[in-house]
N, C-alpha and C positions, 0 to 999 in steps of 0.2 A: 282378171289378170291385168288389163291395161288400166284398169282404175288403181292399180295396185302400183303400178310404175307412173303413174301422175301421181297419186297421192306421194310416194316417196320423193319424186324430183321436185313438190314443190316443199315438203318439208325441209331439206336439204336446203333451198332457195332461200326460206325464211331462216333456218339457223345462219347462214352468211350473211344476210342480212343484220340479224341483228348482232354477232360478230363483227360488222363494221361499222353500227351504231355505237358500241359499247367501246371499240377503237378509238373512236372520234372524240367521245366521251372524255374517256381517259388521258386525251389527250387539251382537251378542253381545258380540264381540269388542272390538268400542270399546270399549263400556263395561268391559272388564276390565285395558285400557289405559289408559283413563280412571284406572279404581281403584288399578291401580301405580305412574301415574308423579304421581298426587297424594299417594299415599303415599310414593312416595322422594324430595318435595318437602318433606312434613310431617318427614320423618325427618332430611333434610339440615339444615334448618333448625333440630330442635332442637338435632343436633349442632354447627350454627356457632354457634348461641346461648351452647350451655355454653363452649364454647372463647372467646366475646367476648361475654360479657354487656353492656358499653356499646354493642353496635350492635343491641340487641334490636327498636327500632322500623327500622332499616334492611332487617334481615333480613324481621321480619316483613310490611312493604310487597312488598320483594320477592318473598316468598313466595304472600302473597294475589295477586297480579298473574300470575302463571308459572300458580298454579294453575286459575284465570278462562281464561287461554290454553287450557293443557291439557284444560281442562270444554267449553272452545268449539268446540275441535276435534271430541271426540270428541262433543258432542251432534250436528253436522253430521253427521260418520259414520254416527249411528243415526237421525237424519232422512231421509237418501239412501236408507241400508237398509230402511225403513219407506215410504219414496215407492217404490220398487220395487216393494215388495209391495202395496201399496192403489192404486196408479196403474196398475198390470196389467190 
């Protein structure tokens, strides 16, 4: 019987555990998606810039705006990821 309630509380232990590894993770994660796809916005952009230098305030509105997007997403992701783990 009591091997029976240790063995259950440390199963328990380890699924939270690893529910706050796989949090952290995911959280991780955004942010290194966050960091690519604002860098292959920064990069697009300089290359549409050299190719059309008169749309330079077009391009860069648009670029500021895509990458706000891209930063909103991924902070939501590592808010979720972070309320996982402190909301447990």
């Amino acid at each position: 019987m009591l091997s029976t309630i240790l063995l259950d509380a440390t199963l328990s232990g380890a699924y939270v555990g690893i529910g706050y590894g796989i949090a952290a993770l995911g959280a991780g994660i955004a942010a290194i998606g966050a960091g690519l796809g604002i860098g292959r916005i920064g990069g697009s952009a300089l290359e549409s810039i050299a190719r059309q230098p008169e749309a330079v305030n077009d391009i860069r509105s648009n670029m500021i705006l895509t990458a706000a997007l891209v930063e909103g997403a991924a902070f939501f992701a590592m808010v979720i990821g972070l309320l996982v783990i402190f909301l447990k």
